[in-house]
N, C-alpha and C positions, 0 to 999 in steps of 0.2 A: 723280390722274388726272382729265383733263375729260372725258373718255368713258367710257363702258362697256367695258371689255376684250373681251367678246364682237362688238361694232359693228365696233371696230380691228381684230381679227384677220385679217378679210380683205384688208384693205390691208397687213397686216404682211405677209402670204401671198405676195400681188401681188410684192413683192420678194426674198422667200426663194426662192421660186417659181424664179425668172429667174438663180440662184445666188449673193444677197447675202448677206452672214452680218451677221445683226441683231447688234448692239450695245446691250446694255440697261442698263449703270452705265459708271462713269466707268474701273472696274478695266479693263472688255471694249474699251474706246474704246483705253488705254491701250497694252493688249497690243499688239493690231491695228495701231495705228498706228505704232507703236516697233518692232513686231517685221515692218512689211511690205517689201518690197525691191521694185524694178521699180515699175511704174503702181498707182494706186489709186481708186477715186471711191467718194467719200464721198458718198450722197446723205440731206437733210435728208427724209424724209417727214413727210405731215403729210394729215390729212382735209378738207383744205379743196377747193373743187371743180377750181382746177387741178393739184392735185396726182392727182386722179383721172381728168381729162379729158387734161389734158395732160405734166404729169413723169412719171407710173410710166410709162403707154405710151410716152412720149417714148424713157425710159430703156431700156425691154424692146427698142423700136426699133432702139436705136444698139447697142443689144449683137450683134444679128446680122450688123454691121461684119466685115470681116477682123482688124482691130486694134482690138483691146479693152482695157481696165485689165486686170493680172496680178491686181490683190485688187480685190473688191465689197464695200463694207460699209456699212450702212444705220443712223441713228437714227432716231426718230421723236418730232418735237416737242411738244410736250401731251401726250407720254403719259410717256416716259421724260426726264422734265425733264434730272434732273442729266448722264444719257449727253448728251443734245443739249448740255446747253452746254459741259461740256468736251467735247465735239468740235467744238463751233466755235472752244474756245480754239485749235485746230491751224489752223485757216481765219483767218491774220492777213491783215489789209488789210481783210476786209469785213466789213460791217455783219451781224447776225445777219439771216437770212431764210426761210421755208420755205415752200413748198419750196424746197431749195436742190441745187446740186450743185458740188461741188468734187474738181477730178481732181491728182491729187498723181504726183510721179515723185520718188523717194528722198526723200521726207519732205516737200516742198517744194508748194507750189501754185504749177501752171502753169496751170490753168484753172478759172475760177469760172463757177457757170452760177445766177446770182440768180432771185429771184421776177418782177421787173419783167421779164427774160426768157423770163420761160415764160406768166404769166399773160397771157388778150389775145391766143399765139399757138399753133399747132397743135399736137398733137405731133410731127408730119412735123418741122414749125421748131424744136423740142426737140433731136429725134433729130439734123438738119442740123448744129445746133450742137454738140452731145455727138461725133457724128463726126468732125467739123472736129479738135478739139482731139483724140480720138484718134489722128487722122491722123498728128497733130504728133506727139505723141510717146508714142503707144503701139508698139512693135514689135510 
C-alpha cells in the first residue's frame, strides 16, 4: 500500500457511503462483475486531488438522477493493486486511469468516463457526463 489505511478510509467511505460496494481482491471484482445483470459503474478511486474535488462528488451527484446503474462498485487504485487491475482487465478499449469511471449494461462498456475528463473540470461537469450516459441506458 502507498498510503496509510487509516488516511484512505475516508475516501473509501466517501463511496460506501453513497451505496458502492468496495471490491478489494481480484475474487470480489470477479463475483460482482460476472454475477451483475442490468447497469453497472465501476468507478476507479484513487487519492489524488480530482478524485476528491471532482469524481466522488461528481459521482454522489449523478446518483441523485432518476436513472441510475442497478449495481455500484468501487476499486481503489494504490491501495488495492491487484483488485484495480483485474478490474480494469473488464474495461477493454481503454488505457488504465484513475480516477476512472466505467458504466457497463450486461457485461459490456457502454460508457467510459477517463482522468483527462474529470481532471481541469467541475464536478457539476462530472455528474453532467455520468448522467448523460445514464440517460442512455439506465432504465
Amino acid at each position: 500500500m502507498l498510503y496509510d489505511p487509516t488516511m484512505v478510509q475516508p475516501m473509501r467511505d466517501e463511496m460506501t457511503s453513497i451505496g458502492f460496494t468496495e471490491l478489494r481482491n481480484p475474487e470480489q471484482v470477479d463475483e460482482a462483475m460476472k454475477n451483475a445483470t442490468g447497469t453497472s459503474l465501476l468507478v476507479v478511486n484513487s487519492v489524488c486531488g480530482c478524485a476528491a474535488g471532482q469524481a466522488r462528488p461528481g459521482v454522489a451527484l449523478a446518483l441523485t438522477n432518476k436513472n441510475v446503474p442497478k449495481n455500484l462498485f468501487t476499486v481503489f487504485a494504490g491501495q488495492d493493486v491487484e483488485a484495480t487491475a483485474h478490474a480494469r482487465s473488464y474495461v477493454h478499449g481503454y488505457p488504465p486511469s484513475s480516477p476512472s469511471m466505467a458504466l457497463f449494461k450486461d457485461g459490456e462498456v457502454v460508457a467510459m468516463v477517463e482522468r483527462h475528463q474529470i481532471e481541469d473540470h467541475g464536478a457539476d461537469q462530472v455528474a453532467a457526463t455520468l448522467i448523460s450516459a445514464f440517460e442512455a441506458h439506465c432504465d
